[in-house]
C-alpha positions in Angstrom: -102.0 61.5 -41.5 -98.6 62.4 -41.0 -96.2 63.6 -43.6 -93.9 60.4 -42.2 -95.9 57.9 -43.7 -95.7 58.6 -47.2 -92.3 59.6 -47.1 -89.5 57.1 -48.2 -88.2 54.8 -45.5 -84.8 56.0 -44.5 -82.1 54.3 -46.3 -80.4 51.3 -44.0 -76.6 51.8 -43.1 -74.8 49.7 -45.0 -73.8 46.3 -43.5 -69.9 45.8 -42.5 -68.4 43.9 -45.0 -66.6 40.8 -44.1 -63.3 40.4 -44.8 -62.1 38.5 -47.7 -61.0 35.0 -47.0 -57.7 34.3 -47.1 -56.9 31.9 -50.4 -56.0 28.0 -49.9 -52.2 28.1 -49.6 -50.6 26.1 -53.4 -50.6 22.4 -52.6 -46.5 22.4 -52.1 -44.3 19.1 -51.4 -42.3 19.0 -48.7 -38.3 18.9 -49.1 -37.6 15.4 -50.2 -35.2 13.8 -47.8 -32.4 12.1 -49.5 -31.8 8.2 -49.2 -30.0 5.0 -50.9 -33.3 4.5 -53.7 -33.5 8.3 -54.6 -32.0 7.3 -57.9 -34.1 4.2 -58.8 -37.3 6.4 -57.6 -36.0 9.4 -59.6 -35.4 7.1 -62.9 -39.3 5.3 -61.9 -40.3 9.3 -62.9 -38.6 9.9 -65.3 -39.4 7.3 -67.3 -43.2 7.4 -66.9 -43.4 4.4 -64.4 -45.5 6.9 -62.0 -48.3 8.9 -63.7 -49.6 10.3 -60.2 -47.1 13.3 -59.4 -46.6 14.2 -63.0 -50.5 14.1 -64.0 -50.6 17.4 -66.5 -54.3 18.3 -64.3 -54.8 17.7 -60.8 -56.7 15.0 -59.8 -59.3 14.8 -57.2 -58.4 13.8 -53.9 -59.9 11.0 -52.1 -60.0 10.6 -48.7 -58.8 7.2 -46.6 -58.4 6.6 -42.8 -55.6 5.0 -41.6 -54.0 4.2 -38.4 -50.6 5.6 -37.7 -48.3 5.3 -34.5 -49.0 8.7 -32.7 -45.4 9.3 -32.6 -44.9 9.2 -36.0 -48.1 11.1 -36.4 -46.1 13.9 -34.5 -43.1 13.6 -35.8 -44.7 14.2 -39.5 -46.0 17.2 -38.2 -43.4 19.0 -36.6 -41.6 19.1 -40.0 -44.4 19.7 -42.5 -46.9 21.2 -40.1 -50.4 19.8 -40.2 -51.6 21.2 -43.8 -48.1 19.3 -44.9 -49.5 16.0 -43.8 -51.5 14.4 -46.7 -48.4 16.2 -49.4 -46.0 13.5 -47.3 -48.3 10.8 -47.2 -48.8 11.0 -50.4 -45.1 11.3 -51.5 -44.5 8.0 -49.5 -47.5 6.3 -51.7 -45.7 7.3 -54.5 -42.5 6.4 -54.0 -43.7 2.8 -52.6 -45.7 2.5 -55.9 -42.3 3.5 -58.1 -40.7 1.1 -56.2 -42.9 -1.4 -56.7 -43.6 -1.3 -60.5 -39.4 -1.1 -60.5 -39.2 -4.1 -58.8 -42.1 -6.2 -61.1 -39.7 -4.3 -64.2 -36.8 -6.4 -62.5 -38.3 -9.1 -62.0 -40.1 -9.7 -65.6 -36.7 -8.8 -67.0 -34.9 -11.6 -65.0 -38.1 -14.0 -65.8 -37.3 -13.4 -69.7 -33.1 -13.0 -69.4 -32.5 -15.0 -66.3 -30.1 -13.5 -63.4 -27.7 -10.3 -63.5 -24.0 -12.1 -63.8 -21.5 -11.2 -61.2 -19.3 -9.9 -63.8 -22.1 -7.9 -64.8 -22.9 -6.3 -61.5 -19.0 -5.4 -60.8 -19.4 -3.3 -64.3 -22.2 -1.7 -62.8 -21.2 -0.8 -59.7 -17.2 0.4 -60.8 -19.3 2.3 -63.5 -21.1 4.1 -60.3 
C-alpha cells in the first residue's frame, strides 16, 4: 500500500461564488399627471375615504388578468417602463374607487339635504 491512500484527500478549490443578486428596486409611483378631479381625489385621501395607498403596512398583492387595448398597453410602458406597470394600474384603481365613494358621499348628502342651490354653487365656484 501506498503512502497515497491514507493520506488526506486534497482539499477541493473553492467553488466561484455567485454574485449577489441585485435587490427588488422600492415599489415607487409614477409622477401623477395632473387633471380637473386632482382636488376631489386629493380631498378622497385626505380624509380617509381611501385606506389602500395610505395602509401603514403593505399589503399583499393579488394578481388579476385583464384585457387592455395593446396600444394603451404600450403607451403605459413607454412612460413607466414595464416594472412601472401594476404602480399605474393600481393608481387608476385607486383613484376610480376615491371617486366613487365621493360620488355615493354626494349623493347620500343630496338624498338627506336635497339639491346644491344655484346660489349655492355661484358661492362655490367665485370662492374658487
Amino acid at each position: 500500500m501506498t503512502s497515497d491512500a491514507t493520506a488526506p484527500p486534497a482539499a477541493a478549490e473553492p467553488l466561484p461564488s455567485r454574485p449577489a443578486r441585485p435587490r427588488r428596486a422600492e415599489h415607487t409611483r409614477p409622477a401623477r399627471i395632473p387633471h380637473a378631479q386632482e382636488f376631489s381625489y386629493q380631498r378622497c385621501y385626505v380624509s380617509g375615504m381611501s385606506t389602500h395607498a395610505a395602509s401603514p403596512t403593505p399589503e399583499r398583492a393579488g394578481k388579476r388578468s385583464v384585457s387592455l387595448p395593446q396600444s394603451l398597453i404600450k403607451e403605459v410602458e413607454v412612460r413607466t417602463g414595464k416594472s412601472g406597470f401594476s404602480a399605474v394600474v393600481s393608481e387608476a384603481l385607486e383613484q376610480w374607487l376615491a371617486m366613487a365613494k365621493l360620488r355615493e358621499a354626494v349623493e347620500a348628502d343630496e338624498r338627506e339635504f336635497g339639491p346644491v342651490s344655484d346660489e349655492a354653487m355661484r358661492r362655490a365656484e367665485s370662492e374658487w
